[in-house]
N, C-alpha and C positions, 0 to 999 in steps of 0.2 A: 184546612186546605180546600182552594177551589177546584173543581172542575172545567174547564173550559168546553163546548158540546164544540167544537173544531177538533178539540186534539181528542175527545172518545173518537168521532166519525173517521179521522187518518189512522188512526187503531183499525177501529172497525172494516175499513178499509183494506188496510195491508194484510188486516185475518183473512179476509174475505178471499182477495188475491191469491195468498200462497197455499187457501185451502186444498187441499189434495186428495181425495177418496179414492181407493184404493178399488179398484172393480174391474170385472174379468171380462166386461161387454165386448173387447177388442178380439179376446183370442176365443173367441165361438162364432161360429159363423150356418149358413146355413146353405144346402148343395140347394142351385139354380137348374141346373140342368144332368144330366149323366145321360152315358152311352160308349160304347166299344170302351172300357175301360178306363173312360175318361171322363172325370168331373167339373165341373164349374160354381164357384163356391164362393158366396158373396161375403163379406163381413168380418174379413181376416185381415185389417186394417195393417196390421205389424208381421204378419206370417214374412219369413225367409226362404229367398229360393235353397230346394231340396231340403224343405223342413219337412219332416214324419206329421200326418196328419191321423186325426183318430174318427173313424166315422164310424156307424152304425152296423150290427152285423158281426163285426170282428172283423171288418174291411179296413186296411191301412191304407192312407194316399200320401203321395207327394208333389210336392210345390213345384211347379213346374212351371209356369208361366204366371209372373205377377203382374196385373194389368191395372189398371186405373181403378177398375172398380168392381174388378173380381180376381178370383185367382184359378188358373187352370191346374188341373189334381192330377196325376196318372193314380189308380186305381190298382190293390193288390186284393185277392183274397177273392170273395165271390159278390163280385163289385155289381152284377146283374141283381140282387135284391135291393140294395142302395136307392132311396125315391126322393121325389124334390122335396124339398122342403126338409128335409132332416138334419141334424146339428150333426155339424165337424168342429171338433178340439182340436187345437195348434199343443204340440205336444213338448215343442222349444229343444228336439233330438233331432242330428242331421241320421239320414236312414245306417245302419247299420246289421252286420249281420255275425251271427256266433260264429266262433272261429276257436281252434284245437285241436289238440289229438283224439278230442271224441268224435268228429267228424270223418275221421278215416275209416274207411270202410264200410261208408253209409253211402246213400242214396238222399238226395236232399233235393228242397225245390231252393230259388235263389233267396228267400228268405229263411233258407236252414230248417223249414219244417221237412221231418221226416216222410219218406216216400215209399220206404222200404220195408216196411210192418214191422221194424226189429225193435220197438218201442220209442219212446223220447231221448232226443239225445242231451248228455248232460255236458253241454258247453259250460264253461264259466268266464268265457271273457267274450268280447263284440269288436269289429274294426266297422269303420263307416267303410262304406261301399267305394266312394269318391275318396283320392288320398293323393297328396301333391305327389308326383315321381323323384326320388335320391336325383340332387345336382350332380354336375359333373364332379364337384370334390370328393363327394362322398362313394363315387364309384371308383372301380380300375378293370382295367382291360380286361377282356374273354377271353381267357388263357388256358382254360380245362375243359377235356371234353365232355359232352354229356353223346353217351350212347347209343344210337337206335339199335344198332344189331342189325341194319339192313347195311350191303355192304355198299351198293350203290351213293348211298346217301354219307356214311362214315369215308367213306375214300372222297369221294368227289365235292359234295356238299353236305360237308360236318357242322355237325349244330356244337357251340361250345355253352357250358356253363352260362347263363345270364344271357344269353341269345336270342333275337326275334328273328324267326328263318317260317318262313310264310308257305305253306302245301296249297299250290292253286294248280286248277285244273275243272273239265265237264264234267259231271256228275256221273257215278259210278268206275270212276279211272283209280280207284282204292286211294282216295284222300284217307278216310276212316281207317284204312289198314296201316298206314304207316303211323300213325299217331297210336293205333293200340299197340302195335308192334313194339313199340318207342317203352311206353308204359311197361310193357310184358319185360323189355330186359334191363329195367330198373329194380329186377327184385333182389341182385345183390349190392346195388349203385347205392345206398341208403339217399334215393329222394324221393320225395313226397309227390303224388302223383294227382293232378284235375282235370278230370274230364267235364268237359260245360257242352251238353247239349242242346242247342238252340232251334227250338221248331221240329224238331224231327218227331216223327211216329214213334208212338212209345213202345212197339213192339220191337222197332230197331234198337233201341236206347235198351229195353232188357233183354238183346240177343247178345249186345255189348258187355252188360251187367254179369251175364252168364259167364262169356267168355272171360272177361277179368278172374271170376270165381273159380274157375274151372286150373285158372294155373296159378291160383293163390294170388295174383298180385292186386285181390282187395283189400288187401292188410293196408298196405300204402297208398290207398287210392279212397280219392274221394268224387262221385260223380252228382254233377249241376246239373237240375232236369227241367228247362222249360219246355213244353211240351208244344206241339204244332196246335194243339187246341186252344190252347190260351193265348189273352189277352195280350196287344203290342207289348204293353209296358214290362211285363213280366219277362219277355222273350229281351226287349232294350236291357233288364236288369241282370240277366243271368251272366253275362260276362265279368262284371265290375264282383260282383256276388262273388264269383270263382276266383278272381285275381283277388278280393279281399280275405279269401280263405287261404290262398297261396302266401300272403305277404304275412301272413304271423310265422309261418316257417325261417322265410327270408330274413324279417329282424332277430329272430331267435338264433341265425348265424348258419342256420342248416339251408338246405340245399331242393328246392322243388320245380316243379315243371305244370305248368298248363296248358290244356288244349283248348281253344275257343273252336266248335267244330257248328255250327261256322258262321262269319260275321258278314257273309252278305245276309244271310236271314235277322240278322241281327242289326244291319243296314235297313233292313226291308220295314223294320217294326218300327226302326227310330222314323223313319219316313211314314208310316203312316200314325205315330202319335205327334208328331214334330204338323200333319196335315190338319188334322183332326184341331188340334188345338189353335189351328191357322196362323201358323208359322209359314212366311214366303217362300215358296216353293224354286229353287235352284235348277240345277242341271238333272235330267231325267227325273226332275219331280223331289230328288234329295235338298233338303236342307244346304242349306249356304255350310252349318258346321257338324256337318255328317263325318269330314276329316278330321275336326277337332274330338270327337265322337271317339275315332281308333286312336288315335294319337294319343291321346289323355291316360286309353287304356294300355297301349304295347310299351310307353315312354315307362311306364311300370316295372316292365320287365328289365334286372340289372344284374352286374357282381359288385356287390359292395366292396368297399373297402375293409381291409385291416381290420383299421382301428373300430370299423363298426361289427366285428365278426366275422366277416367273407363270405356272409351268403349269398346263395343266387334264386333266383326269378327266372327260370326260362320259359317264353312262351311259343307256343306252337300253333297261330295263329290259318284257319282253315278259311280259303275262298273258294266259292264256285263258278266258273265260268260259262257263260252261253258261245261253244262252237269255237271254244279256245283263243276266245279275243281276247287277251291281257291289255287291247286297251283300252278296254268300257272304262266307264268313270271309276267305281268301289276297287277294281281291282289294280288301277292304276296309283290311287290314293294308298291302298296298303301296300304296296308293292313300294310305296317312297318314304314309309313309314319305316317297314325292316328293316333286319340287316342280310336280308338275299332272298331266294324266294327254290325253292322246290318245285319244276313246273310238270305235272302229268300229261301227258297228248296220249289222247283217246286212239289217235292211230297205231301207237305203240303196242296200247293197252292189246287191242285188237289181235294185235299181229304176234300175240302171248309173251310181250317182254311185257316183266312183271318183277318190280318196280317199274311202270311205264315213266323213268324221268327222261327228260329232256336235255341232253348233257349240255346246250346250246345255249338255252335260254335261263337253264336252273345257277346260279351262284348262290356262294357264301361270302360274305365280305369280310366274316373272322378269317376266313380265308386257314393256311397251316399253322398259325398260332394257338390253335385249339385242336390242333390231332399229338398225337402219340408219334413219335421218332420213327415208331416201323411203318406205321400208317402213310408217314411222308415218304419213307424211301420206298414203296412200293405203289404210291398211288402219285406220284409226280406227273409223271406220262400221262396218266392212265385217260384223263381226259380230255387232252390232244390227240390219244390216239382214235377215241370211241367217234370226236368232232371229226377228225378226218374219214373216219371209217363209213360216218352219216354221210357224207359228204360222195366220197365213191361211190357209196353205192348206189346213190340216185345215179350217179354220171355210168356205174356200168351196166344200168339198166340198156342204155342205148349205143353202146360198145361191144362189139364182140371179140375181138382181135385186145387184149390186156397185155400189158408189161409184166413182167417179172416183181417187180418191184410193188405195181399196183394188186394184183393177186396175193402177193404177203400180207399186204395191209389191209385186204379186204378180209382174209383169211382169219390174221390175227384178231382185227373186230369182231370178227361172228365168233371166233371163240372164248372175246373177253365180254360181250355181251352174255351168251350162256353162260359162263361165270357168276354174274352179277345180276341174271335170274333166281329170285329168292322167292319160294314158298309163302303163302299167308301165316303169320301167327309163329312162324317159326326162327329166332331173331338168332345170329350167332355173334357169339363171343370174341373182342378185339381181336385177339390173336391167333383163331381161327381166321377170321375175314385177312388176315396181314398175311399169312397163309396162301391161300387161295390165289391170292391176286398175285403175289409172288409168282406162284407159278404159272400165270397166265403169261404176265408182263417179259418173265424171261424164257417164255416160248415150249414149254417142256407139255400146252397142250396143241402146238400146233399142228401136230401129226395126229389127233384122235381127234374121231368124228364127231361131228358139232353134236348131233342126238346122247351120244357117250358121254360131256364136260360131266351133265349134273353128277350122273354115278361116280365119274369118277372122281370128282372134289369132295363127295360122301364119304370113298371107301379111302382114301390119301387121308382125309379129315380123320374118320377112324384109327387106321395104322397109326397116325402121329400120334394119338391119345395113348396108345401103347409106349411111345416112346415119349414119354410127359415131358422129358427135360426143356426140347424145344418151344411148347406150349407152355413150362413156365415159366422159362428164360425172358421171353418177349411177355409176359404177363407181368411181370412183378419188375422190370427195368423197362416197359415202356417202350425198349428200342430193338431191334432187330441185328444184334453185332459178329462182326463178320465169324469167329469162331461158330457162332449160331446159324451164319447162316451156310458154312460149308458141310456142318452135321447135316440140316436140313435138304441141301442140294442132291448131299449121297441116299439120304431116306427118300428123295421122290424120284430120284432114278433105282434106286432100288424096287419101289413099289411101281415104278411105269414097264420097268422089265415084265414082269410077269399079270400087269393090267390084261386082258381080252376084251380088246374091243368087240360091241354083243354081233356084228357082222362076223366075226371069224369065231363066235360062239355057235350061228346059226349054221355056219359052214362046218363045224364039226360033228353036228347032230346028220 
């Protein structure tokens, strides 16, 4: 047999061709530049946006902007020893963080390392941080409440199950107090509690720590700590981190809440690594997808369906305002993301109404499909009457000579506002609060002195615990029905007879 040297060379050829060596030169790469937590990283020809990168130190980055002929890194870890020229590993993992029941009750930073000296926590499973949000099919309507214990907020704007209901307000108006509050009267609710704090002093974050511990509800709670010392990207990641801790609850069919406290500092970070990496700068300096930013995260928040379990996602997303402008840019953008908004006015705050909300501006768009039956027949009014009462009372500032009619209604506000004056830290129970407003609503505190309401919704609150039936009538039926509520009628005329207003207390001594 011949050879022909044609057909070896079209051999040799095609070998040649489909030869393939197999070599890792693509996925190592080597850092260009770094600074404020940000890398520049040549040589990662195949890297994927938000791929886990491995750099030196025990520093993780991620893929953040892919460019022609480098890749920009957000930086975790103690990214300040990281020098040029160092090798980064493409590690072929999108970011992801431990998620479990060994997480409750810990103190974590948003990559789940431990903050709280109580040793390693023993996660055994991970969710990626980023996770598409449940379609419309897969959800159903917010139909169950979820609790604060504040009565302001459960009558007027109730948060339900699977809910994005937005706390904005100037800085120190107790954004931070409703959200622990919320937390604190979850401890018989069985849901799972996230606190994500974004930027804040970590003295505040462990006054928070404290107070959690102090009334047990660490058992159920997991708090997200990125800290005001640390680098943008870590403050950008702590929210996605929190919501990825919350959602293995949510699939597992059970029921959780988280707090992002708060996402304009978390706006603040995305804008300066979104700068840093030189991304075109939009309106006040944000990103063009600084919306797509909250949205990706609250769209999270759900009730699933049935057939996938029925659990819920609520989240309790925290803004802070400059001078109570709800229309800067951040806060108008989450405000159109929600589903209502909780508004704080520092005027109120001042003026010792505490919850300072805003009956005006604050909605729920779950609206009475997420209250309790007694909740409804007693909080119907309740905030028409408080809007008109705001309303008068500016207008009798400059009236002296009132109607009959207008002094009722001015009367009856001041005294459903003291009503709806609630204590810090102090949360009360649905049918306590159904209670309460009950008797505001049907007039039985119109004759006691505004200074008097608090004492006396304490000591009526007491008496009826003697008499349980009522409190767990409307506890265990939900509803407020009218046999319940004539016992009730005769017990706070019974207890208003012999009430002493502390004026004719001070008149007897």
């Amino acid at each position: 047999m011949k050879l022909r040297p044609e057909e070896i060379t079209s051999i040799l050829r095609e070998r040649i061709e489909k030869f393939d060596v197999e070599t890792d030169l693509a996925e190592v790469g080597a850092v260009l530049q770094v600074g404020d937590g940000i890398a520049r990283v040549h040589g990662l020809e195949n890297c994927l946006a938000l791929e886990m990168l491995e750099l030196e130190h025990g520093v993780v980055g991620l893929a953040f902007n892919l460019e022609e002929d480098n890749v920009g890194a957000a930086l975790f870890g103690e990214w300040d020893k990281v020098k040029e020229g160092e090798p980064v590993r493409r590690t072929g993992k999108v970011a992801s963080v431990p998620v479990g029941e060994a997480l409750l009750g810990r103190v974590v930073d948003p990559l789940g390392n431990p903050l709280d000296g109580q040793g390693p926590i023993e996660a055994t499973e991970t969710r990626p941080v980023e996770w598409k949000a449940p379609g419309v099919v897969q959800r159903q309507p917010v139909k169950e409440p979820l609790q604060t214990g504040i009565k302001a907020i459960d009558s007027m704007t109730n948060v339900g199950r699977g809910q994005r209901e937005l706390i904005i307000g100037d800085r120190s108006t107790g954004k931070t107090a409703i959200a622990i509050d919320t937390i604190l009267n979850q401890h018989d609710q069985d849901v799972k509690c996230f606190y994500v704090a974004i930027g804040q002093k970590a003295s505040t974050v462990a006054q928070v720590v404290e107070r959690l511990r102090d009334a047990g509800a660490m058992e159920y709670t997991t708090v997200v700590v990125a800290g005001a010392a640390e680098a943008a990207p870590i403050k950008w990641m702590a929210p996605f981190a929190g919501c990825a801790m919350a959602e293995y609850f949510l699939y597992k069919g059970e029921h959780a809440l988280v707090i992002y406290d708060d996402l304009t500092k978390q706006a603040d970070a995305y804008r300066q690594l979104s700068l840093l990496l030189r991304r075109p700068p939009g309106r006040e300096a944000f990103p063009g997808d600084v919306f797509y930013l909250h949205s990706r995260l609250l769209e999270r928040a759900c009730k699933l369906s049935d057939e996938l379990g029925g659990g819920s996602l609520t989240a309790l997303p925290i803004i802070e305002t400059q001078a109570g402008d709800i229309s800067a840019y951040i806060p108008t953008n989450v405000i159109s993301i929600t589903d209502g908004q909780i508004f704080l006015q520092a005027d109120l705050f001042f003026s010792g109404v505490r919850p300072a909300v805003n009956v005006g501006t604050s909605v729920s768009r779950v609206g009475s499909s997420a209250q309790t039956k007694a909740m409804k027949k007693v909080a119907g009014r309740l905030r028409l009457d408080l809007a008109q009462y705001r309303e008068l009372e500016a207008f009798a500032q400059f009236g002296s000579e009132l109607d009959q009619a207008t002094q009722s209604a001015l009367n009856r506000g001041e005294k459903m506002v003291a009503t709806l004056n609630q204590p810090q830290y102090q949360p009360w129970p649905m049918e306590e609060q159904a209670v309460a407003l009950w008797a505001g609503v049907n007039g039985y505190l119109d004759d006691i002195p505004t200074e008097d309401i608090p004492r006396f919704q304490e000591e009526v609150r007491e008496h009826l615990r003697a008499e349980e039936s009522i409190y767990k009538s409307i506890r265990e039926t939900g509803d407020l029905a009218e046999d319940v509520e004539e016992t009730l009628k005769s017990e706070v005329e019974k207890f208003k007879q012999r009430f002493q207003p502390s004026s004719d207390e001070q008149g007897d001594r």
